[in-house]
KEFI-533886 format. One record per atom (N, C-alpha, C): residue in three letters; atom name; x, y, z. Coordinates in Angstrom, 2 decimals, padded with zeros to 5 digits. Example, Ala and Ser with C-alpha at 12.3 -4.5 7.8 and 13.67 -1.06 7.14 Angstrom:
(r ala, N, (013.19, -005.69, 007.80)) (r ala, CA, (012.30, -004.50, 007.80)) (r ala, C, (013.20, -003.30, 007.80)) (r ser, N, (012.85, -002.25, 007.08)) (r ser, CA, (013.67, -001.06, 007.14)) (r ser, C, (012.90, 000.03, 007.87)) 
END
This chain:
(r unk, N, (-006.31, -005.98, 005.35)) (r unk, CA, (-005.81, -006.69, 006.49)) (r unk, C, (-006.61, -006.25, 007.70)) (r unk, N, (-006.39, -007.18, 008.82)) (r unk, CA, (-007.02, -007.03, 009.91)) (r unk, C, (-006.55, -005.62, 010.70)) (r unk, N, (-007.71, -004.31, 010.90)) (r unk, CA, (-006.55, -003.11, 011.15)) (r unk, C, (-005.88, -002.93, 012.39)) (r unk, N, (-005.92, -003.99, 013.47)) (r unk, CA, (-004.47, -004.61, 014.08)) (r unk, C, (-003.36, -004.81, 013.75)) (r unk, N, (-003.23, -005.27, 012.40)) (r unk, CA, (-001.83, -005.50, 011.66)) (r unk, C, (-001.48, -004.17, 011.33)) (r unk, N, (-001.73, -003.07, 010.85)) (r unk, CA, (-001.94, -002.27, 010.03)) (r unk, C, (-000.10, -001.42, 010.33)) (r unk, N, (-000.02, -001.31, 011.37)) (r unk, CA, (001.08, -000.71, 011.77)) (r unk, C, (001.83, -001.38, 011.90)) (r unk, N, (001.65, -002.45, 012.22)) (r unk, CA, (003.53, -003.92, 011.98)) (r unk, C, (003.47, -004.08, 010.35)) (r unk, N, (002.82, -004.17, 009.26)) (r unk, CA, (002.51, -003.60, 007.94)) (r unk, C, (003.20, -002.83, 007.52)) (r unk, N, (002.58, -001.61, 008.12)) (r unk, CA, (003.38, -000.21, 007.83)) (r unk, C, (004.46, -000.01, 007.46)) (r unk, N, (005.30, -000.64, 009.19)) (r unk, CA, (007.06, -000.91, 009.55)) (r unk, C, (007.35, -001.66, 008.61)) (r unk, N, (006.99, -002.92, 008.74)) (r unk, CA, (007.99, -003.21, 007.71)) (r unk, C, (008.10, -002.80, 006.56)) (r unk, N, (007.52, -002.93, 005.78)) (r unk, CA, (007.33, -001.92, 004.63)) (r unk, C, (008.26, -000.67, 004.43)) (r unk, N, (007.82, 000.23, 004.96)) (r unk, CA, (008.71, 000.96, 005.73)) (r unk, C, (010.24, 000.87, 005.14)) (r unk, N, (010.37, 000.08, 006.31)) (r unk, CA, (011.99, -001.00, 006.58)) (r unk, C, (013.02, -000.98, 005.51)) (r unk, N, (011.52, -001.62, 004.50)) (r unk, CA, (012.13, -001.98, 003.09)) (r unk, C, (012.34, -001.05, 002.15)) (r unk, N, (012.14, 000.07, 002.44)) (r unk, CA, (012.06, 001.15, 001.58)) (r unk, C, (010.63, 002.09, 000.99)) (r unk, N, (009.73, 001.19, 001.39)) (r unk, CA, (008.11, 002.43, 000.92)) (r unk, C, (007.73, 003.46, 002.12)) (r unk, N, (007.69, 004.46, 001.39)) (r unk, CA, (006.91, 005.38, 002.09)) (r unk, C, (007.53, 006.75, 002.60)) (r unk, N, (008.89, 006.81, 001.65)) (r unk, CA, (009.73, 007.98, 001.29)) (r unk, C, (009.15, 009.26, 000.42)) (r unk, N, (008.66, 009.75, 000.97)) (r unk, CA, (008.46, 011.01, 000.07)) (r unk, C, (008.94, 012.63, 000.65)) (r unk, N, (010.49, 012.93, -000.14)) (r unk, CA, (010.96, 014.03, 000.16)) (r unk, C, (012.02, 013.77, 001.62)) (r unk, N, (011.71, 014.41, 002.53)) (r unk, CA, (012.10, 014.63, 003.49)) (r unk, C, (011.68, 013.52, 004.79)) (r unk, N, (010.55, 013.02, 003.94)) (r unk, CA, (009.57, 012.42, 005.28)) (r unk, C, (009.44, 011.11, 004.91)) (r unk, N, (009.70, 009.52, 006.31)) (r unk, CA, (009.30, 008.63, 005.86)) (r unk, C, (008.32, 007.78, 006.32)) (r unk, N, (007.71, 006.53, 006.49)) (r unk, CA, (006.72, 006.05, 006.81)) (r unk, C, (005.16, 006.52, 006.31)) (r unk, N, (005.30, 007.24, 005.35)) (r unk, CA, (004.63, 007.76, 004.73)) (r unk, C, (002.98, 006.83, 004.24)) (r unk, N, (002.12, 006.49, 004.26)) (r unk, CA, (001.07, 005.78, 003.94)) (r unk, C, (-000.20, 006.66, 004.02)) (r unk, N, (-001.23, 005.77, 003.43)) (r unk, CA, (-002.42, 006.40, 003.35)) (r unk, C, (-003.21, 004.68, 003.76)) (r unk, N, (-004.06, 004.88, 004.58)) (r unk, CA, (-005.20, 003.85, 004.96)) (r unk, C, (-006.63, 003.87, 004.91)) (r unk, N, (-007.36, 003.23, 004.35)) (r unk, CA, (-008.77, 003.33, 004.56)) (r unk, C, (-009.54, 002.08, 004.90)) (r unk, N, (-010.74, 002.58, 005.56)) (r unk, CA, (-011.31, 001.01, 006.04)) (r unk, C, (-012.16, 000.39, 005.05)) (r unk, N, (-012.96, -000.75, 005.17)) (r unk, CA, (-013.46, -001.29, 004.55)) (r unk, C, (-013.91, -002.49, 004.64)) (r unk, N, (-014.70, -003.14, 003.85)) (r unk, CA, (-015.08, -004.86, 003.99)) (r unk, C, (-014.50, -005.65, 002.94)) (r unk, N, (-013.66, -006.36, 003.44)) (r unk, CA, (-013.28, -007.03, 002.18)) (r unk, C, (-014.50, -009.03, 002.25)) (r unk, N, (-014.00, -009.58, 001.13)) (r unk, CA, (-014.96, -010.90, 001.13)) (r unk, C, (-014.10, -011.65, 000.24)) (r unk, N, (-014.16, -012.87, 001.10)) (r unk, CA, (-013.46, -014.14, 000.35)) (r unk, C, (-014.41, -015.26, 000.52)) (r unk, N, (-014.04, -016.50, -000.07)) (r unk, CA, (-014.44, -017.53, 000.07)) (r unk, C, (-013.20, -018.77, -000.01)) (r unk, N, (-012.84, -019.17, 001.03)) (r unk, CA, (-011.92, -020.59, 001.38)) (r unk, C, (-012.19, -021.92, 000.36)) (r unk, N, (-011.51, -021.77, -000.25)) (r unk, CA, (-011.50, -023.42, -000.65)) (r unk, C, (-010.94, -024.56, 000.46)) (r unk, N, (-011.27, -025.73, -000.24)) (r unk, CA, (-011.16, -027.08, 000.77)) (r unk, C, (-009.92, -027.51, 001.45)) (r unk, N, (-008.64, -026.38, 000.52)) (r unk, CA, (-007.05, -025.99, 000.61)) (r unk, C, (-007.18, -025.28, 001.22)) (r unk, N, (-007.27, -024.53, 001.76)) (r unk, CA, (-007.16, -023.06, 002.10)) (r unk, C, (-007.03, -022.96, 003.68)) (r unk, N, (-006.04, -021.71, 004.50)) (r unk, CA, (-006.30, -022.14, 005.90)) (r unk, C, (-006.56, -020.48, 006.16)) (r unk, N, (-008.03, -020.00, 006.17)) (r unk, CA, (-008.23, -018.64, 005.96)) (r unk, C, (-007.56, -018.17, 007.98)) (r unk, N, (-006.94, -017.10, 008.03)) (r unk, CA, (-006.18, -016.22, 009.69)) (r unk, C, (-008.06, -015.61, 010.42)) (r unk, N, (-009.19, -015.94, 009.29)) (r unk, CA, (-010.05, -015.22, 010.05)) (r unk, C, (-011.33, -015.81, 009.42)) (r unk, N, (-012.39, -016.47, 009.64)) (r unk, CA, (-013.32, -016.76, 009.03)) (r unk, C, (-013.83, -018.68, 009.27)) (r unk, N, (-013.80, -018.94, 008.12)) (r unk, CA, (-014.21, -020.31, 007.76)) (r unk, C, (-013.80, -020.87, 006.46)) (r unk, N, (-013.05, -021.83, 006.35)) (r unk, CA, (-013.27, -022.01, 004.52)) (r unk, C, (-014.48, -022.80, 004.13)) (r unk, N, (-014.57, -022.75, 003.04)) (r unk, CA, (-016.03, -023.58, 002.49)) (r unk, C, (-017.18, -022.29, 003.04)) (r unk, N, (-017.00, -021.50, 003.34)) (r unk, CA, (-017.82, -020.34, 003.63)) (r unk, C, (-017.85, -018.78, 003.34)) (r unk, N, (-018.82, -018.11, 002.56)) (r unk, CA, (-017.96, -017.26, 002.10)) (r unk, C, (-018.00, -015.61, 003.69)) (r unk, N, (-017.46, -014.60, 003.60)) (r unk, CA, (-016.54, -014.72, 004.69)) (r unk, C, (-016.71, -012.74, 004.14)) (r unk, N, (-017.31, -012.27, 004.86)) (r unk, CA, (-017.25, -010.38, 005.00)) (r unk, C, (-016.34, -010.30, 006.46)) (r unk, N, (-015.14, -009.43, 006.05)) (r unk, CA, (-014.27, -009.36, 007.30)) (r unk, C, (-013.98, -007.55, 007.23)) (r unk, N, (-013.87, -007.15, 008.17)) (r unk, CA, (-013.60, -005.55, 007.99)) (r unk, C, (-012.34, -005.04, 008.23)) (r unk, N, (-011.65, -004.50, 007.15)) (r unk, CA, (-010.60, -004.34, 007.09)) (r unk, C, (-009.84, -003.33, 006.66)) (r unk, N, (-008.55, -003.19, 006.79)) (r unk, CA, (-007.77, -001.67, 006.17)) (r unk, C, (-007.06, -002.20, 004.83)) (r unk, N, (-007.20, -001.03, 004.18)) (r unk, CA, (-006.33, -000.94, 002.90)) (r unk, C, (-004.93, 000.06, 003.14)) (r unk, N, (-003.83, -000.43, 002.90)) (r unk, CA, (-002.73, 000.15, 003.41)) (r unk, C, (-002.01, 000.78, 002.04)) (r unk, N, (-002.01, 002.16, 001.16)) (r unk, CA, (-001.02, 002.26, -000.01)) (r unk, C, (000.17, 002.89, 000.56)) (r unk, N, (000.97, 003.02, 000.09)) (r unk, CA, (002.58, 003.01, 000.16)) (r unk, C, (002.81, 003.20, -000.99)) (r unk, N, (004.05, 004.29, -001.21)) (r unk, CA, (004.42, 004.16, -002.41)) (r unk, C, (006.40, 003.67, -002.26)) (r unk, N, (007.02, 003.38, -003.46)) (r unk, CA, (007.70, 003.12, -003.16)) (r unk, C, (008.74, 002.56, -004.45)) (r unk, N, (010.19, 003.00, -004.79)) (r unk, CA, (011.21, 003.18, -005.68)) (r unk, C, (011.15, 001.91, -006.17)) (r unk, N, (010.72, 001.78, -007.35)) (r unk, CA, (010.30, 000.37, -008.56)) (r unk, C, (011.86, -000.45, -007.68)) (r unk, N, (013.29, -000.07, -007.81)) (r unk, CA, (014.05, -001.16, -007.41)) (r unk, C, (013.60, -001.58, -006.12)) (r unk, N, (012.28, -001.33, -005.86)) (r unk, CA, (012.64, -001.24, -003.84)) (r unk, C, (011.29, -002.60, -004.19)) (r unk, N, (010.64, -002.50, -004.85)) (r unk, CA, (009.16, -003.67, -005.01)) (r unk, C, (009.39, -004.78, -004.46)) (r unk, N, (010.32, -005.26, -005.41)) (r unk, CA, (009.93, -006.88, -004.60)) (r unk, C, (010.29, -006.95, -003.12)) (r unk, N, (011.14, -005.90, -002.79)) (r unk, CA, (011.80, -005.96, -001.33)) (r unk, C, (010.52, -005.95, -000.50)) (r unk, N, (009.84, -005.02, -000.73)) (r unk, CA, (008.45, -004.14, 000.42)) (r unk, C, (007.44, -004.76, -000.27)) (r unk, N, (007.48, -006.06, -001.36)) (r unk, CA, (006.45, -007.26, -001.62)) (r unk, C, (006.45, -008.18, -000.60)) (r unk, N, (008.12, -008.59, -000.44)) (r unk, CA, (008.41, -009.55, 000.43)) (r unk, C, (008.30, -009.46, 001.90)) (r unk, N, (008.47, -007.92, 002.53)) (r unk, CA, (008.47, -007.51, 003.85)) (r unk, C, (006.70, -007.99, 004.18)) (r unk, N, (005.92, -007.24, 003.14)) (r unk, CA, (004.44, -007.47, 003.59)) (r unk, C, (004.10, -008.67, 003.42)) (r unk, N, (004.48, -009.70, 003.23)) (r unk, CA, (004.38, -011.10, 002.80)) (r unk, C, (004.67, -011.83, 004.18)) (r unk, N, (005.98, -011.51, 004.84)) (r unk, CA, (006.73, -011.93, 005.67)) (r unk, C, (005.69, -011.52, 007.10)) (r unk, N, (005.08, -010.57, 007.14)) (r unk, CA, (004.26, -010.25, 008.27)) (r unk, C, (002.92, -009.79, 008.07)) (r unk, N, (002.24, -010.24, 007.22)) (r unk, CA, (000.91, -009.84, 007.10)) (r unk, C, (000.39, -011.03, 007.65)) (r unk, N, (-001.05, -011.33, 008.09)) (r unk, CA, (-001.47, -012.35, 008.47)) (r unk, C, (-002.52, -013.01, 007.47)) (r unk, N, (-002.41, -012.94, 006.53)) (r unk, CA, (-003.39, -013.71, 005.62)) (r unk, C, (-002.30, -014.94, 004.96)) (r unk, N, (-002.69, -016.21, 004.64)) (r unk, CA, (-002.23, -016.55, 004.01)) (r unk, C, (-001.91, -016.38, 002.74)) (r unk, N, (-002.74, -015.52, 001.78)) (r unk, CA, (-002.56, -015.25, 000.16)) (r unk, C, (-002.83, -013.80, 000.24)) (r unk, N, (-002.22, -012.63, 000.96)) (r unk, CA, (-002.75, -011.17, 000.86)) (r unk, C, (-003.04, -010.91, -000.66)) (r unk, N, (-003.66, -009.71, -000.59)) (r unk, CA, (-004.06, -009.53, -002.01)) (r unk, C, (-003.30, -007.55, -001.66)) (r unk, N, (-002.37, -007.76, -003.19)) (r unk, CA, (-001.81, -006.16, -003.70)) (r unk, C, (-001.80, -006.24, -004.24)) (r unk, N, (-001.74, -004.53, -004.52)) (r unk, CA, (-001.94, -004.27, -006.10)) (r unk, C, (-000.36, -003.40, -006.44)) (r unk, N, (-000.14, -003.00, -007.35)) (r unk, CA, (001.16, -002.64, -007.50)) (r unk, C, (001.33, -001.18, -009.22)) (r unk, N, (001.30, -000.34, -008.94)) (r unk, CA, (001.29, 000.88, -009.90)) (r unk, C, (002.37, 001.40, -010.22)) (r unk, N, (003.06, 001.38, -011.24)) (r unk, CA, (004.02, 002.20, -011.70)) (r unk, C, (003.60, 003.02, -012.06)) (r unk, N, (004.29, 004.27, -011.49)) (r unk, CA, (003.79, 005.97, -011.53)) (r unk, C, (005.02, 006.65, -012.28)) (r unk, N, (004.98, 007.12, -013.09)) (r unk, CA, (006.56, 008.06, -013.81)) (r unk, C, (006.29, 009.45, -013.02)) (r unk, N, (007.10, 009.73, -012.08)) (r unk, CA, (006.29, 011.24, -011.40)) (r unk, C, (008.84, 012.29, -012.15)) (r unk, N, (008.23, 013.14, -012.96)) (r unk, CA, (009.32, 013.30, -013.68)) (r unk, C, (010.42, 014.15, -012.66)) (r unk, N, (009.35, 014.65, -011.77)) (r unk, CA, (010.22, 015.40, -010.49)) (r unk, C, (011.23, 014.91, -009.47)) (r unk, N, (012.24, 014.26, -009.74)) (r unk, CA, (012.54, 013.19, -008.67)) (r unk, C, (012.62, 013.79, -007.22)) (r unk, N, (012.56, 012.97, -005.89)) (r unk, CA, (013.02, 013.32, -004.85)) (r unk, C, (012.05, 014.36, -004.38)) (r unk, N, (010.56, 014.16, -004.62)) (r unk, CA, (009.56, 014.73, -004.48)) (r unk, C, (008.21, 013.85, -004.60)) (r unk, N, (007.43, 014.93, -003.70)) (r unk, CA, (006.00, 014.04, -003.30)) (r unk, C, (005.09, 013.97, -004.84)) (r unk, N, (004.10, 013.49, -004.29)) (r unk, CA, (002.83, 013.60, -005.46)) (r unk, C, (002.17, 014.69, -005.56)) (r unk, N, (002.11, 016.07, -004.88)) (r unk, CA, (001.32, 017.10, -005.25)) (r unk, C, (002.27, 018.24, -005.30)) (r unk, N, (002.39, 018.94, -006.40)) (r unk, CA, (002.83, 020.14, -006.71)) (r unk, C, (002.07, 021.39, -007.35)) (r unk, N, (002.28, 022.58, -006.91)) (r unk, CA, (001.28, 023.71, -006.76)) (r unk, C, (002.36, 024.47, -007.11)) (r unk, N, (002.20, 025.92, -007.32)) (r unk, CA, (002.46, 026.84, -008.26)) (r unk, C, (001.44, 028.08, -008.68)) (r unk, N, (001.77, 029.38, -008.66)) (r unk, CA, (001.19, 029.96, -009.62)) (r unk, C, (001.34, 030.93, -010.67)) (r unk, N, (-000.14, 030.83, -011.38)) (r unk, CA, (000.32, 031.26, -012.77)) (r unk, C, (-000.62, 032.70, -013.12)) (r unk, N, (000.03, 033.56, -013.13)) (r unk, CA, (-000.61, 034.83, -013.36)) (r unk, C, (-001.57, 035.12, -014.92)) (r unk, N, (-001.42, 034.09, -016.27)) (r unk, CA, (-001.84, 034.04, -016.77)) (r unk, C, (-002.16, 032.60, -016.98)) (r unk, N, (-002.72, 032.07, -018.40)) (r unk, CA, (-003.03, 030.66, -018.77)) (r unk, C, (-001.14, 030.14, -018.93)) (r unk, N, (-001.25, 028.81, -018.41)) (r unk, CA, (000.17, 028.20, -018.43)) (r unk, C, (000.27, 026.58, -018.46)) (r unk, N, (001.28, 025.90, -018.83)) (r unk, CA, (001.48, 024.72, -018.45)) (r unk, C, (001.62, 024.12, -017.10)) (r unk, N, (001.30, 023.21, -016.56)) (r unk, CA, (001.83, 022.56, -015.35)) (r unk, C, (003.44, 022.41, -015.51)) (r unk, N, (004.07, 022.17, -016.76)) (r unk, CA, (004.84, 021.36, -016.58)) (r unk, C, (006.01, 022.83, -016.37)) (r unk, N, (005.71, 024.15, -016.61)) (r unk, CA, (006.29, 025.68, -016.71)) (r unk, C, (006.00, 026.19, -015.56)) (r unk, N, (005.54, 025.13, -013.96)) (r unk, CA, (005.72, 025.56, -012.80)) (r unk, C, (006.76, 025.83, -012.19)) 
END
């Protein structure tokens, strides 16, 4: 997305439930980038040309967020993103620790399991 949007994105999202981890919310990770499309003769591209193909520079927004919570924080970013057809991607993660982030540390005075942290 255009990284103007990036933070009305965020919120809602947010809103809907992504970006809980632990104690802390609004939680995201962003990076920039170029994304590239090309408009068909349908198409009403928020930035570019259709019939043209189209390098726009943009943010990638991940979020994570409770499988019942998906379609909710599908629909929030839908409802306020400015592209007509955004493009996500969507990962189911089994993390077995509930009510906890993605990185856990520990140590082990000899050879050990992760999972015997």
């Amino acid at each position: 997305m255009p990284e103007e949007y990036a933070e009305r994105v965020r919120n809602a999202m947010s809103q809907a439930g992504a970006g809980v981890i632990g104690n802390y919310s609004s939680c995201s990770f962003g990076t920039k980038g170029t994304g590239s499309f090309y408009g068909s003769g349908l198409s009403h591209p928020a930035l570019g040309k259709r019939g043209k193909l189209e390098f726009v520079e943009e943010t990638r927004l991940e979020m994570i967020a409770p499988r019942a919570m998906v379609s909710g924080v599908v629909a929030a970013l839908n409802a306020v993103h400015p592209y007509e057809e955004p493009a996500y991607d969507i990962y189911f993660v089994d993390n077995p620790i509930q009510g906890s982030g993605w990185v856990h540390s520990g140590h082990c005075r000899s050879l050990c399991r992760l999972d015997s942290l």
